[in-house]
C-alpha positions as CSV (number, residue, x, y, z in Angstrom):
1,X,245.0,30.2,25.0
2,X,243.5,29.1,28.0
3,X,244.0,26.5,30.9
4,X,240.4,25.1,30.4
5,X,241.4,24.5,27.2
6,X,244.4,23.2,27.4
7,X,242.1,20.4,30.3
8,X,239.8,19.5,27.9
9,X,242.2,18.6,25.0
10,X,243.9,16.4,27.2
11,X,241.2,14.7,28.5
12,X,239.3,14.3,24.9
13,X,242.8,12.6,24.3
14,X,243.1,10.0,26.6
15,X,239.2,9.0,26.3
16,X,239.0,9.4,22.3
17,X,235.6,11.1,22.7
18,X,234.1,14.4,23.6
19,X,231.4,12.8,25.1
20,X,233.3,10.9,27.5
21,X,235.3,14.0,28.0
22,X,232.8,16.0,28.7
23,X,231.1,13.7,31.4
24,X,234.6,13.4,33.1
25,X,235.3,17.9,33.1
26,X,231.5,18.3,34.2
27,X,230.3,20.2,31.2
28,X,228.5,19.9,28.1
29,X,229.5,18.0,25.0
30,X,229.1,21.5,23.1
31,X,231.1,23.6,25.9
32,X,233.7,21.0,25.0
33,X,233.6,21.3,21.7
34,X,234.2,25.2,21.6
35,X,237.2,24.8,23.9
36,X,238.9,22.3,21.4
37,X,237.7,24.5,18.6
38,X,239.2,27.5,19.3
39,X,242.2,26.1,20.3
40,X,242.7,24.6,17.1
41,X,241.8,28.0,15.3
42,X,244.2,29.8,17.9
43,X,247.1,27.3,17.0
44,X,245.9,27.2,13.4
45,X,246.3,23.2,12.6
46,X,243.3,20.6,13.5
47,X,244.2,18.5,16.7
48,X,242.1,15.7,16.0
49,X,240.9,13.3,13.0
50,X,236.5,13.5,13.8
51,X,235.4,9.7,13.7
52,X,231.6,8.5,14.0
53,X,232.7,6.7,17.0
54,X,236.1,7.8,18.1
55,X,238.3,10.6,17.6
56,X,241.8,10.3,17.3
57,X,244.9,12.6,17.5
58,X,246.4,14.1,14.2
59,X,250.2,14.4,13.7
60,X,250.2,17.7,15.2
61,X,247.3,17.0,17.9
62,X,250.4,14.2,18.9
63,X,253.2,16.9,18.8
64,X,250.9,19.2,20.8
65,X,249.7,16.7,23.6
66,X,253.1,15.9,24.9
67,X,253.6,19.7,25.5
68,X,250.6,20.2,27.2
69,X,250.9,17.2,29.2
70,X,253.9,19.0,30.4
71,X,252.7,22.3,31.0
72,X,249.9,20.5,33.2
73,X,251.5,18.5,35.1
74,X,253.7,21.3,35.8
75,X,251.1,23.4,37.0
76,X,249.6,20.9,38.9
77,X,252.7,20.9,40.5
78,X,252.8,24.3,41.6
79,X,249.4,24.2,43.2
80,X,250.6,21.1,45.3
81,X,253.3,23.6,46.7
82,X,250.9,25.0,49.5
83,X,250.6,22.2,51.6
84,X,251.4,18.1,51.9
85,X,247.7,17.6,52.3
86,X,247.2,19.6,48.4
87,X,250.0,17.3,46.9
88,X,248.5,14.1,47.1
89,X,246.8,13.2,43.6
90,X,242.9,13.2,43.6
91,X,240.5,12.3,40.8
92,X,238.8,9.2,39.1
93,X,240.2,5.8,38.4
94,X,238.0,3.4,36.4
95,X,239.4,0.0,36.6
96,X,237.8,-3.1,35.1
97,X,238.1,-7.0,34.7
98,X,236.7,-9.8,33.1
99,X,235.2,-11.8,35.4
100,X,233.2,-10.8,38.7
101,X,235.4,-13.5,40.8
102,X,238.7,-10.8,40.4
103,X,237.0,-8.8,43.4
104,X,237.9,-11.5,45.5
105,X,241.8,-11.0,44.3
106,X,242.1,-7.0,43.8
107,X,239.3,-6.6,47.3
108,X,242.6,-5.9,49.9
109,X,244.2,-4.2,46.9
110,X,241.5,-1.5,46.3
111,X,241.0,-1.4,50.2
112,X,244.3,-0.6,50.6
113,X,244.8,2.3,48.0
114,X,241.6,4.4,49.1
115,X,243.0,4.1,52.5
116,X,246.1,5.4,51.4
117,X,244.7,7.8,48.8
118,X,241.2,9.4,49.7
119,X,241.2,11.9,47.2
120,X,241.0,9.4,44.1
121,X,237.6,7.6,43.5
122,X,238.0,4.4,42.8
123,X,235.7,2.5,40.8
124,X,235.7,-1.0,39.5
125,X,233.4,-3.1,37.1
126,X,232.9,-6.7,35.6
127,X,233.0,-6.9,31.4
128,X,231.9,-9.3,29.7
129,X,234.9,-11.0,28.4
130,X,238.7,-9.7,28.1
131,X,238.4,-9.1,24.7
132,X,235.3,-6.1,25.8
133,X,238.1,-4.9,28.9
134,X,240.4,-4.1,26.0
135,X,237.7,-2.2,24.1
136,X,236.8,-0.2,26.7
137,X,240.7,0.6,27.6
138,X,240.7,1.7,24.0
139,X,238.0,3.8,23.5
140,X,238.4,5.5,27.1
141,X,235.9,4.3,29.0
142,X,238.5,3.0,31.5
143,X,241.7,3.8,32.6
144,X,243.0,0.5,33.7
145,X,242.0,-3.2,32.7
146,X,243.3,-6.5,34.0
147,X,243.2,-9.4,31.4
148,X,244.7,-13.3,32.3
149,X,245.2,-13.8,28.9
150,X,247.7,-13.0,26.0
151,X,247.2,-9.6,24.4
152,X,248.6,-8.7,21.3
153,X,247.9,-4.8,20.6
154,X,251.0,-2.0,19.9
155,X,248.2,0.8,21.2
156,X,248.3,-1.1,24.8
157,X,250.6,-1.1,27.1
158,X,250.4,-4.6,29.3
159,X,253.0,-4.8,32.7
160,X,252.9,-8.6,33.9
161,X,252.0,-8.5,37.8
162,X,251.9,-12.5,38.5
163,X,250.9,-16.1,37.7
164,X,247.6,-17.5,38.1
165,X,247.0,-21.3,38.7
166,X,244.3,-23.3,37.9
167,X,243.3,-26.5,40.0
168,X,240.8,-29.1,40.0
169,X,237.9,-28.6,42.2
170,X,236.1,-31.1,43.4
171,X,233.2,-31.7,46.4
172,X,234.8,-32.5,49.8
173,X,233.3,-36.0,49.7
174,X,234.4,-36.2,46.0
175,X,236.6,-40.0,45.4
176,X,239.5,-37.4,43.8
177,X,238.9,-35.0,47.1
178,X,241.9,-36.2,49.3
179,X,244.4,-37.1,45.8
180,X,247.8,-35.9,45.9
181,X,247.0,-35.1,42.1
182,X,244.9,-36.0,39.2
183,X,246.1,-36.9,35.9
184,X,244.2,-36.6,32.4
185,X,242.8,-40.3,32.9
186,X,241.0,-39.5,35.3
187,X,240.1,-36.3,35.0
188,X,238.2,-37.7,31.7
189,X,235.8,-39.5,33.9
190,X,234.3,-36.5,35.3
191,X,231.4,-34.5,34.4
192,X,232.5,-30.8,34.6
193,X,231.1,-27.4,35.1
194,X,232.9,-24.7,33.2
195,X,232.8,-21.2,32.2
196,X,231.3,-19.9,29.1
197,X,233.5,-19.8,26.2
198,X,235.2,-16.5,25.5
199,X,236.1,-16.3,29.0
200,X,239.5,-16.0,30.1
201,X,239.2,-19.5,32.3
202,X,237.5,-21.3,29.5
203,X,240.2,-20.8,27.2
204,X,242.8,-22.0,29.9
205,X,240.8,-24.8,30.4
206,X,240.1,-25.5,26.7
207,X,243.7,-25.2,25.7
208,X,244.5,-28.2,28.5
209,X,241.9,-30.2,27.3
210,X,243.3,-30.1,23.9
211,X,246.6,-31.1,24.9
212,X,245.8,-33.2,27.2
213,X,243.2,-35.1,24.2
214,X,240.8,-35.2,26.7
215,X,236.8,-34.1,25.9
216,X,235.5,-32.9,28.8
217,X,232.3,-34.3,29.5
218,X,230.5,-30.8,30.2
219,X,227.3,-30.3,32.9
220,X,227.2,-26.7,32.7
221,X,228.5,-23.8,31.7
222,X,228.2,-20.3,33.6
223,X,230.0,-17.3,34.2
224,X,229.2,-16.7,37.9
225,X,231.9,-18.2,40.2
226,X,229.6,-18.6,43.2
227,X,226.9,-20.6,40.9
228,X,229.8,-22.9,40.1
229,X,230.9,-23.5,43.3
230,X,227.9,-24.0,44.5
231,X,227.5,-26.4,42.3
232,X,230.3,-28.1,42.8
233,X,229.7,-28.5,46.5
234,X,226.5,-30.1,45.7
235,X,228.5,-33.2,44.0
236,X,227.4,-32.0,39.9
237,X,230.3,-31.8,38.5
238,X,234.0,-31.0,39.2
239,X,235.7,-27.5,38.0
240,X,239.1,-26.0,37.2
241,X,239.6,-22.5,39.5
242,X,242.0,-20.4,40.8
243,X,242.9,-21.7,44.0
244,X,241.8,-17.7,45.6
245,X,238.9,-18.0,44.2
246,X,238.2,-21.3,46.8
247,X,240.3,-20.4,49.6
248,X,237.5,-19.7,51.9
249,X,235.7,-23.0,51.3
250,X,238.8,-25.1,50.7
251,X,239.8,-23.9,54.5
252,X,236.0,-24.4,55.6
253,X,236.4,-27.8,54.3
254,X,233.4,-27.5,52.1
255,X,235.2,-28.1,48.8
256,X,239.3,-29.6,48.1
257,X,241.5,-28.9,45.3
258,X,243.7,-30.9,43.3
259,X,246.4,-30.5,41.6
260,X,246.7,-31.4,37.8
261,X,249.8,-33.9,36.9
262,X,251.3,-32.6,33.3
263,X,251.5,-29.6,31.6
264,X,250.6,-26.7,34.3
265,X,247.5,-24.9,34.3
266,X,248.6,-22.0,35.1
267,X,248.3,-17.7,33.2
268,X,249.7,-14.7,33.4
269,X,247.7,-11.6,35.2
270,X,248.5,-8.4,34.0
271,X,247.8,-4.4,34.3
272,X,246.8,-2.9,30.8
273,X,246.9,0.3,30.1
274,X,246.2,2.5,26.9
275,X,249.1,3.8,25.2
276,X,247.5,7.6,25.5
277,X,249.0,9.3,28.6
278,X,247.3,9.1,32.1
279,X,245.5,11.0,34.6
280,X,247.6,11.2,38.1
281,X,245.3,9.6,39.7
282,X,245.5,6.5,37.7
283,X,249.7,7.0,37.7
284,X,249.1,6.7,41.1
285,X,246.8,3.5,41.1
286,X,249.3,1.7,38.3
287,X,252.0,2.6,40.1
288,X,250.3,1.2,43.4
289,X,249.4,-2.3,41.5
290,X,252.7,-2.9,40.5
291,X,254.3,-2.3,43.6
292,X,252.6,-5.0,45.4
293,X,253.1,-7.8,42.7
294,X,254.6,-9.9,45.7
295,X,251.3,-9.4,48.1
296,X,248.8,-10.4,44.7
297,X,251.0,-13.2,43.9
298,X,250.5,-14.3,47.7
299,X,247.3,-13.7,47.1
300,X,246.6,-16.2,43.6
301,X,248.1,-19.0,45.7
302,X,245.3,-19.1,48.1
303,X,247.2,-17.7,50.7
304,X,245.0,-15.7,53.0
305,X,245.8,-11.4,52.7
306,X,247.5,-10.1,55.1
307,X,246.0,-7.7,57.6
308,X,245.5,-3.7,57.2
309,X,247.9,-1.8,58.4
């Protein structure tokens, strides 16, 4: 039985493919395959169920990976004992969102962990929709997702981090512009721009309208935040944002938000994880995330990030 081995089980593991495995240890799907192969004929029970599109642990491959997660992590340990420098965690996080506009939130987030932690690559990238985030989470491609939306799954594991508000947006020459608040009278009268439906926003936004019995009169719909601000400054149509995402030009004076009278528009951010176990870099980075739920919750009211230490 060998270390390498005993690597690329645990890492075909948490992505659920030996492709994806294989990109992440550097080698070739087939190398990959040989290492889980004789590993299974050296411990003389199959570790994993072969799917067209996924694999998945057996009963045993279960049993096994908790022991080897151990006997890594130990390990890893141990070659951290040299120096303070060798202890800190390195590797890859991939992290992912639904929307483009959650750079704006997460920027003095991820700034602050690879200043803190330059051994672990950090990457982050925009999906389509929450629903795709979740996909990916669960078929490997990324070790950490972020969803503003309900999710239902027992294979995910989903920590809250804080609540999101929506307002409405308006141009700063707008008649609702200077309003203490807006109710769903007159929010009717407006023309609005929106996000496509599927996104996280839209179903917010869709789920007030309904209660509110209000048909929004809809201009157009896109998924680019800086489209529909811009579009919005130019006196179009009026939109329901975060108030982060319009901090900048709310303070510039180029567009105002409103508060909405009645039921709060408001969502729950949280930090999803697969139920598989993680890399130590990504233990790290989750671990990060949830530590500063105060500073990203200061952050979703508009409030401006505080600087780098």
């Amino acid at each position: 039985m060998e270390l390498t081995q005993l690597r690329a089980f645990r890492t075909v593991a948490e992505t659920q493919s030996f492709t994806r495995a294989a990109e992440r240890l550097n080698l070739t799907q087939s190398a990959v395959s040989r290492q889980i192969g004789a590993l299974e004929h050296e411990l003389g029970e199959p570790l994993f169920v072969r799917g067209r599109r996924v694999v998945r642990l057996t009963g045993f491959g279960e049993k096994t990976l908790s022991q080897v997660g151990r006997i890594l992590d130990d390990l890893d340990g141990l070659a951290g004992q040299g120096s303070a420098a060798s202890s800190a965690p390195t590797g890859q996080v991939h992290a992912a969102a639904a929307t483009q506009a959650f750079v704006y939130l997460f920027a003095p987030l991820f700034q602050s962990f690879m200043r803190e932690h330059p051994g672990i690559l950090l990457s982050f990238r925009t999906t389509p929709s929450t629903d795709q985030t979740l996909v990916d989470i669960l078929d490997g491609a990324v070790d950490v997702g972020f969803a503003s939306r309900p999710v239902v799954a027992p294979s995910l594991q989903v920590t809250p981090l804080f609540e999101d508000r929506l307002w409405l947006v308006t141009g700063a020459e707008h008649p609702l512009a200077k309003a203490a608040s807006a109710d769903a009278a007159e929010i009717a009268r407006e023309r609005f721009i929106l996000f496509e439906r599927g996104a996280s926003i839209r179903v917010a936004t869709d789920a007030f309208f309904a209660k509110a019995k209000v048909v929004p009169a809809t201009v157009l719909e896109s998924n680019d935040t800086f489209f529909i601000k811009l579009m919005v400054r130019q006196g179009v149509g009026v939109s329901l944002l975060p108030a982060w995402a319009v901090r900048e030009e709310v303070e510039a004076g180029t567009l105002a938000r409103v508060p909405v009278e009645g039921e709060p528009l408001s969502r729950v951010v949280q930090l999803v994880t697969s139920g598989r176990p993680l890399s130590a870099a990504a233990r790290c980075f989750v671990e990060f995330t949830v530590a500063r739920r105060d500073e990203l919750q200061a952050l979703a009211r508009g409030n401006p990030s505080p600087s780098p230490a």
